[in-house]
C-alpha positions in Angstrom: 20.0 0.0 -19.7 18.3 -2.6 -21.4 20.1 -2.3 -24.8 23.4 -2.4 -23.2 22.8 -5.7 -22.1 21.4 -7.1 -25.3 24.1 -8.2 -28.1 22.0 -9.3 -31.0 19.1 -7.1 -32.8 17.0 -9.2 -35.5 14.1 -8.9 -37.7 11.6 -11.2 -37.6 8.6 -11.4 -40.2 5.5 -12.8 -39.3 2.3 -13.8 -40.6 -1.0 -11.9 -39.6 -2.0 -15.1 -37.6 1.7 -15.6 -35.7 1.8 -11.6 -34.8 -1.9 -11.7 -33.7 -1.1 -14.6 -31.5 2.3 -12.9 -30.1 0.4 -9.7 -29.3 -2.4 -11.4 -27.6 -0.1 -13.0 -25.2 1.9 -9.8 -24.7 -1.2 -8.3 -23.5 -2.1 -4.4 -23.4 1.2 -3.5 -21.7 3.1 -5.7 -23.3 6.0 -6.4 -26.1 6.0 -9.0 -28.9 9.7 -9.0 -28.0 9.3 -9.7 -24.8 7.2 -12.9 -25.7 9.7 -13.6 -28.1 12.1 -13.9 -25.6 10.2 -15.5 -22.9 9.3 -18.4 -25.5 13.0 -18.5 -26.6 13.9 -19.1 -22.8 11.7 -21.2 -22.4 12.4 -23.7 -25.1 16.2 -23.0 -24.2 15.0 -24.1 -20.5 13.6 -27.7 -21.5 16.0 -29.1 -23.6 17.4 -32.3 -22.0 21.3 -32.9 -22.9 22.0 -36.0 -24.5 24.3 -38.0 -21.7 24.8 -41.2 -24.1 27.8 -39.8 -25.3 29.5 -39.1 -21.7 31.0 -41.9 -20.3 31.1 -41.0 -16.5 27.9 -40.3 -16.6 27.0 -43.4 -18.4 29.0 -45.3 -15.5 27.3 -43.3 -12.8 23.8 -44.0 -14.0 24.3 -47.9 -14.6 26.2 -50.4 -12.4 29.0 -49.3 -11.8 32.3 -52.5 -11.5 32.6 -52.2 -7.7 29.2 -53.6 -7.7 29.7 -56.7 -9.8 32.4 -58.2 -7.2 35.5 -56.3 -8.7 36.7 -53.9 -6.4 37.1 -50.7 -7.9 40.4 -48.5 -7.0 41.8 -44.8 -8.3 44.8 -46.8 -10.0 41.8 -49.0 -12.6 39.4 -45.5 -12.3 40.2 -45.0 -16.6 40.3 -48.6 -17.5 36.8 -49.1 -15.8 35.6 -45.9 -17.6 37.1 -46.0 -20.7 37.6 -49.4 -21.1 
């Protein structure tokens, strides 16, 4: 069941100290794979995006017009946001 789900098989080599470590942390029951995957999500899990490059969320995070004493409207929505 397992393998049906898994797309990708790789080979991985190690040094003595790296697969000492990996089977340490797996434990007597478990898999260097399994940590290997655990650490990959984990990593995967704690990357922050990068919002600079998003401009409605640049707009939503600072001041947005309607606040400076131009009223904001649907019709001048892109202009504010794109400029």
């Amino acid at each position: 069941m397992l393998y049906s789900v898994m797309r990708h098989r790789t080979q991985l080599y190690l040094d003595p100290d790296q697969f000492r470590w990996l089977k340490r942390r797996a434990g007597p029951r478990g898999s260097v794979a399994g940590v290997v995957r655990e650490l990959i999500d984990d990593a995967r899990s704690q990357q922050t995006r990068d919002w600079s490059g998003d401009t409605l969320i640049r707009f939503l995070g600072e001041e947005p017009p309607a606040d400076s004493g131009a009223p904001s409207t649907v019709q001048t929505l892109d202009r504010e946001l794109y400029g």
